[in-house]
N, C-alpha and C positions, 0 to 999 in steps of 0.2 A: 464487475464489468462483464465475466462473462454470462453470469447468468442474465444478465439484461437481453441477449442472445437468442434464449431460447433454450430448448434442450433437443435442438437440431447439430448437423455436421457442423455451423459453426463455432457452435458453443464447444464440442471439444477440441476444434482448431485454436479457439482462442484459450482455452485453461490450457493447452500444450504450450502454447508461448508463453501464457503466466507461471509456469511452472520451469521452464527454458530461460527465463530471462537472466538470472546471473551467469549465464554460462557464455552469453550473446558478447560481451567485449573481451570475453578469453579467447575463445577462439572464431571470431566473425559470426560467430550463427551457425556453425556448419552444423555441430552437435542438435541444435534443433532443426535445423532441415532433414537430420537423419532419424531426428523422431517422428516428425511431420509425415516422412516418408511409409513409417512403419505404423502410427497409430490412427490416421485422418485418409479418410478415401482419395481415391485419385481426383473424383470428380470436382472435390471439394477443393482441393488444393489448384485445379484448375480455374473455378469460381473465383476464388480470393485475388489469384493471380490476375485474373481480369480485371477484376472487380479495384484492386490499388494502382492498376496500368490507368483506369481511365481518371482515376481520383488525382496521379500524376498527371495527366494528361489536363486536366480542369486546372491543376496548379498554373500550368505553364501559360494558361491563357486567361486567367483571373490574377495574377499574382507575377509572373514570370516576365511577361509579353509588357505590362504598364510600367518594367522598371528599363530606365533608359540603358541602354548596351553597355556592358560594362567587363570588366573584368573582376570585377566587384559581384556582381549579378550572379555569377558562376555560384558563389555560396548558397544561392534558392535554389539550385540542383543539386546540392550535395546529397541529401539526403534519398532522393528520386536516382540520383545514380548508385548509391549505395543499395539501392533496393535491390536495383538491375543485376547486380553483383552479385547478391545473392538470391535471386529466383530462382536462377537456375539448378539450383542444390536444392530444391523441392522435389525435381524429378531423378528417380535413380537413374544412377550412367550406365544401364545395362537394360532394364527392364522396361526404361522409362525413357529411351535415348532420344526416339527421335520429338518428345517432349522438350525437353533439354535442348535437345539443339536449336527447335525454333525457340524456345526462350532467349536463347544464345543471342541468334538470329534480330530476332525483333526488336527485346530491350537490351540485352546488356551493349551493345555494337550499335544496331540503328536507331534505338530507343533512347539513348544515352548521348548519341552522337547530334541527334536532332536536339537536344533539349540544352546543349552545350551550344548550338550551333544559334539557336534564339538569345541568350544571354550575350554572342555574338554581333547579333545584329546577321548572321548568317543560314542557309542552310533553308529548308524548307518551310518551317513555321514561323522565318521572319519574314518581314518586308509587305506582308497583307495583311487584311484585314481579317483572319479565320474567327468561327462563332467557337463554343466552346466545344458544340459536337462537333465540328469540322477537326478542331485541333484534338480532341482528343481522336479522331478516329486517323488522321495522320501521324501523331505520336507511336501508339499504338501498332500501326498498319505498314507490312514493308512494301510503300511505293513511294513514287515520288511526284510531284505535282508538276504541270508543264509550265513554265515562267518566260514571260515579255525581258529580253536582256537586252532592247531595244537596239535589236538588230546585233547584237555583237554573238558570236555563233562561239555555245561553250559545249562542245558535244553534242547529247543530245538533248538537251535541256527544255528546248523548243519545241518536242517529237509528241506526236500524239498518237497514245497508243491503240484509241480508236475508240467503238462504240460499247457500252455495257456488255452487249452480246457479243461482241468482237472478242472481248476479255474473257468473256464466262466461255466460249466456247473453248477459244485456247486454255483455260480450266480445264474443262473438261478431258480434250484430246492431251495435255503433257501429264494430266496424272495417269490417267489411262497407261500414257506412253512410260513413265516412270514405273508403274505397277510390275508391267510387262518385263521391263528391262531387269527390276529386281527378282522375279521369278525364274529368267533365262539365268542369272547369275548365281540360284541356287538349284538349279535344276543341272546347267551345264559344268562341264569342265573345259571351262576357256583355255589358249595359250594366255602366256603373261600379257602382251602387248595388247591381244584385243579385249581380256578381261580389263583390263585396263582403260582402251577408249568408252568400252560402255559401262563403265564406273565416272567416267566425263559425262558422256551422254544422260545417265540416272540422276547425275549430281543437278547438270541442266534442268532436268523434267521434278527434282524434290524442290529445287528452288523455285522454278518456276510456277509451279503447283501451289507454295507458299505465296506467292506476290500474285496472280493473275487472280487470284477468289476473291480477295481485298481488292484490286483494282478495278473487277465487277463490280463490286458491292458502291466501291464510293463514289463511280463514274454514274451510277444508277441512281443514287441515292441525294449525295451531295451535287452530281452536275460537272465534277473535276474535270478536267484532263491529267490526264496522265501518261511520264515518261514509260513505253515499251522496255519493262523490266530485258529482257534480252532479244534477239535480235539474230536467229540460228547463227550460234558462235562458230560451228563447223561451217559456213559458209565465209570465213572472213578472207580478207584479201591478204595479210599477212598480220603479224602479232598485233603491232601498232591497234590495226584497224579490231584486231579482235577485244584488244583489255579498250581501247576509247568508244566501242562503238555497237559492240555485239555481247560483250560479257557483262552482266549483272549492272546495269546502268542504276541501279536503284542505289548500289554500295558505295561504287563508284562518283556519281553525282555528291551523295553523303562526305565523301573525303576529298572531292572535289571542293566540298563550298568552305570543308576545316582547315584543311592542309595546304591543297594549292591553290587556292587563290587568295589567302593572305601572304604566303610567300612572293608571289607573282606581284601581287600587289604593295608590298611592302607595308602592308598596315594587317594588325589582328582583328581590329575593330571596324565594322563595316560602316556604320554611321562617319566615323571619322575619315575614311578612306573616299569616302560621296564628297565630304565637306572638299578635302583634296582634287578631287576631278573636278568639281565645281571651277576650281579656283584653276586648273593645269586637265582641260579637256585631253583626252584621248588617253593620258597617262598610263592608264592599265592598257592598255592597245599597243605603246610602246614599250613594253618588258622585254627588258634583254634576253639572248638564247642564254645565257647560263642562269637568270633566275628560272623561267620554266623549266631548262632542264631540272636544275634544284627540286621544285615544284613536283616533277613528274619521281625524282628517285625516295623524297621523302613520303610522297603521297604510297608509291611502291611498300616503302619499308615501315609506313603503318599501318597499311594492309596485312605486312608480316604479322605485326605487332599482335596483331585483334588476330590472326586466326591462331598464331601459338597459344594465345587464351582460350581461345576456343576447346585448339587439341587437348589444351590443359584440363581445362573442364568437364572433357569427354574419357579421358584416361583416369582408369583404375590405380590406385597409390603403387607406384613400382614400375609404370608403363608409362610413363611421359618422357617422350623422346624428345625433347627442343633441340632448335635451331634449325631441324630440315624446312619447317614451313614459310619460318622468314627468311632464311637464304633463299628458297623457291622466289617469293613476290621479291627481294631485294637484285635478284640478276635480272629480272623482268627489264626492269631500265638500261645498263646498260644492252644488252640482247635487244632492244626496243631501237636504242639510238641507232647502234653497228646496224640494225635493219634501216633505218631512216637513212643514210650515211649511204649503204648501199646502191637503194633507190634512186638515189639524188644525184651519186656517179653514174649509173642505169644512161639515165632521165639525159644527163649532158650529153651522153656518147651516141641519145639518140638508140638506145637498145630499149624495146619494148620488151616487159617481162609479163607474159602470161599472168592472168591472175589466179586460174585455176592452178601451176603451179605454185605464186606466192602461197595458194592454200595449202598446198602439200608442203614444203618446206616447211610453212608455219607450225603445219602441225606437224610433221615430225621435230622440229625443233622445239615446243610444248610438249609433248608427250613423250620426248628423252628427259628432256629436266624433270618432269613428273616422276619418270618413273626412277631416277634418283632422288629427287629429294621432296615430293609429296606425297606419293606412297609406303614410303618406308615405315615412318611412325604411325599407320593405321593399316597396314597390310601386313607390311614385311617382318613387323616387331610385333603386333600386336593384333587385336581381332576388331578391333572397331571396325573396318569396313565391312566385314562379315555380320556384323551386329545390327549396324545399320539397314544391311541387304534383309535380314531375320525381321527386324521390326516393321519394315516397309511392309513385308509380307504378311506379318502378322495384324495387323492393321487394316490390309487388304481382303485377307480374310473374315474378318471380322464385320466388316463393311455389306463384304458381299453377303455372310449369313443372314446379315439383318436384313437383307435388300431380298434376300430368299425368303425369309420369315412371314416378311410383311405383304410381298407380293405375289409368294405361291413359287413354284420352278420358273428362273428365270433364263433356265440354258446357260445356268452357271454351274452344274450340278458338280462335273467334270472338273472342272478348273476350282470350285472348294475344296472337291476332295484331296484333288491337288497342294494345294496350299493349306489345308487345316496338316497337313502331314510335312509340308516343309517349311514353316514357322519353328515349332517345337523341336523340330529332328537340326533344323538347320542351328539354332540357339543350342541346343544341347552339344553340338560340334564344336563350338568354340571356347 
């Protein structure tokens, strides 16, 4: 088989897996992810990885999408989630991190979550009609498409994040802005607190870098709409408004369509849960305050869930701190309510509360918690955050030399030199 291949980068990607394969149900793949890692180019490994996303991606909509919703259905993605699982250990967790994390990112979390969410009857690649390019470049791709909920208002689910160029420029300006922000953080010596918010701010401008090129690409291409991935979260009115309405709407939305609103609704199955409203109109309209509250503390705590995988995935064997990150998303809810509870006293007594205050409390209230219990396990114990500030930059410089190369001095001279000296000096630090 492999020679059928060629005697190109694929052909020894594939004799690495024919020669890896008894080793694949002893310990998951890792052992060949960590040959992949060392005998198959980066490039190559990045090809494949596309390259079985979109074959996933075809699955879900040849094969996936024509079986009727089921809980039964879930077994056509076992295998495409299993993939997801182990992509990620293609990329080294140090050299290759911020590989890694968007794999993290895309498939094993949004990738994974979409395709479980179809088998549902839920989530983004149910309830229309996608061609197979469309579904696989939504599988794939972290945004989220903007949906008719015929008039019932679920976030921002209805929000449109605007025009092709509306998106690519926002590209443009938050990588830029993230660039930046990663360079002051290995240049500078911050206090703790504000090295801190602009590790918020960076994390803002990598995700959003992530999701605004894809939501260019398929508002230009396919004609989508698309939900405005975030929403300047530093401008929120207090927490509530920042995690429903400013924070990563694309994630959000995702655990939105798994988590709470089958709880909310009382049904897993979305097909059956229509058949239901059919018969008992407004139903989901009238959900008790304790199932949404439900709704909103579970939604919270598999948020946890998915990112201590994450931190798992990104820690060196000896350096995986759990429990800070899902205790961080798991107080989210109550701290959400006591703030709702607040307001609502406020509100009776007739006391207006500034909102640029609610801003300030919110975020000092977020960025206390962070700095107990989100930063610990990538700061305080360990170097991933430094790692990831190193690979941004490294990255960036890389960028920019090619952008020098091709197009002569680009009045970047200054700022390469810059950063070809703090990639390597900053990596060798940690």
């Amino acid at each position: 088989m492999a020679a059928s291949l060629g005697n190109g980068p694929l052909q020894q990607f594939a004799l690495v897996v024919q020669q890896q394969l008894p080793t694949i149900l002893q310990d998951g793949g890792v052992q060949l992810a960590i040959t992949l890692q060392q005998q198959v180019a980066y490039s190559t490994r990045v090809q494949v990885t596309a390259a079985v996303a979109l074959l996933c991606g075809a699955w879900l909509r040849l094969v996936v999408s024509k079986a009727a919703p089921s809980l039964w259905s879930l077994l056509l993605v076992v295998p495409l989630v299993a993939f997801n699982t182990w992509v990620p250990l293609l990329f080294h967790y140090r050299e290759e991190l911020i590989s890694r994390c968007t794999a993290l990112l895309l498939l094993l979390w949004l990738g994974s979550y979409k395709a479980m969410g179809l088998c549902l009857g839920r989530g983004p690649l149910a309830g229309q009609h996608w061609t197979v390019g469309q579904t696989c470049l939504l599988y794939i791709m972290p945004i989220y498409p903007s949906q008719d909920t015929g008039g019932v208002k679920k976030g921002r689910l209805t929000d449109n994040h605007g025009t092709s160029a509306q998106a690519a420029l926002s590209f443009v300006a938050n990588t830029a802005f993230c660039v930046s922000l990663a360079y002051l953080l290995a240049v500078y010596d911050m206090p703790v607190m504000v090295k801190y918010y602009v590790y918020f701010l960076a994390l803002y401008g990598f995700i959003t870098f992530l999701m605004d090129g894809p939501a260019a690409l398929l508002i230009s291409v396919l004609g989508l709409k698309v939900v405005p991935p975030f929403d300047r979260p530093w401008a929120a009115a207090n927490l509530g408004d920042f995690w429903s309405r400013r924070w990563n709407n694309t994630v959000s939305l995702t655990l939105r369509a798994l988590v709470y609103d089958p709880l909310v609704e009382g049904c897993l199955i979305k097909q059956q849960q229509q058949q239901q409203q059919q018969q008992q109109p407004g139903k989901a309209a009238k959900a008790s305050l304790w199932l949404r509250l439900a709704g909103m503390a579970a939604t919270f705590a598999v948020s946890g869930v998915m990112h201590e995988v994450i931190l798992f995935y990104v820690s060196h064997e000896g350096q995986f701190y759990p429990g800070y990150w899902f205790t961080f998303f798991a107080i989210q809810a109550p701290v959400v309510l006591a703030e709702a509870l607040i307001y609502k006293r406020l509100a009776a007594a007739n006391i207006h509360f500034p909102q640029l205050l609610g801003t300030a409390v919110g975020t000092v209230i977020l960025m206390t918690l962070a700095t107990y219990l989100w930063y610990p396990p990538i700061d305080t114990h360990t170097d991933i955050a430094t790692s990831v500030v190193a690979g941004i930059n490294k990255n960036a410089a890389a960028v920019l030399g090619w952008m020098r190369q091709q197009g002569g001095s680009m009045g970047f001279d200054a700022a390469l030199a810059d950063l070809a000296g703090i990639a390597p000096a900053t990596a060798a630090a940690v």
